[in-house]
C-alpha positions in Angstrom: 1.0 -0.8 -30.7 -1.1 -0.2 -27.6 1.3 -1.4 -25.4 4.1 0.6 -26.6 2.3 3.4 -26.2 1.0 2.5 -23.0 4.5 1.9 -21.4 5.4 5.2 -23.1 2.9 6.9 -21.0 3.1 5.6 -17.8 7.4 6.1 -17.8 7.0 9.7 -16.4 3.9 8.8 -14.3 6.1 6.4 -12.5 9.0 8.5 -12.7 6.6 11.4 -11.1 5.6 8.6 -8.6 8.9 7.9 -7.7 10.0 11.5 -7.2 6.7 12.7 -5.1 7.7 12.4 -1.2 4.3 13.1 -0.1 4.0 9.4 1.0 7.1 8.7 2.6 6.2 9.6 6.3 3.6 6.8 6.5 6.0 4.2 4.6 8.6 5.4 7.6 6.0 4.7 10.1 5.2 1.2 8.4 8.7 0.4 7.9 9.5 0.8 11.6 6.4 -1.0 12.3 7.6 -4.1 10.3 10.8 -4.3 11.7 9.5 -4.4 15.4 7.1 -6.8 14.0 10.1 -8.7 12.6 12.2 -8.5 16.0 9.7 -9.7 18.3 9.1 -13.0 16.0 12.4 -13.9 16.3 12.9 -13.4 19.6 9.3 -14.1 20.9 10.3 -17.7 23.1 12.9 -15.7 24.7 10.6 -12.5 25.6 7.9 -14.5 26.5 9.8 -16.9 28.6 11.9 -13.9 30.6 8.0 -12.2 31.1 7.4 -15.5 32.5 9.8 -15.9 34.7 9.7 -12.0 36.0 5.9 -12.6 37.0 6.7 -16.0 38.8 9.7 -14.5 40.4 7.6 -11.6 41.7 4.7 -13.6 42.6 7.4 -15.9 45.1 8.4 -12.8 46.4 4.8 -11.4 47.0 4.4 -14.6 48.8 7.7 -14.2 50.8 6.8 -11.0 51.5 3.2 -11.6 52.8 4.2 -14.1 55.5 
């Protein structure tokens, strides 16, 4: 019986959960944080490769430059 009534209780908490917006500016903030997160995983050999090759490009060039 104690279940029962414990699931009978916490229906409208959750439903009051659910409803209350309070939260949803940092869950926004997190989602978007994620997702970037997410993105630069999948593409980190290719960022980190054209990062590499934009600093030895400009380092040649420094050199060129400097002669």
């Amino acid at each position: 019986m104690s279940v029962r009534r414990f699931a009978r209780n916490m229906k409208p908490r959750f439903r009051a959960f659910w409803r209350n917006e309070d939260g949803i500016g940092t869950l926004e903030v997190l989602l978007i944080i994620a997702v970037i997160v997410v993105i630069f995983l999948i593409f980190k050999s290719f960022i980190m490769e054209y990062v590499g090759k934009l600093i030895t490009d400009s380092g040649s060039k420094m050199d060129e430059a400097l002669k």
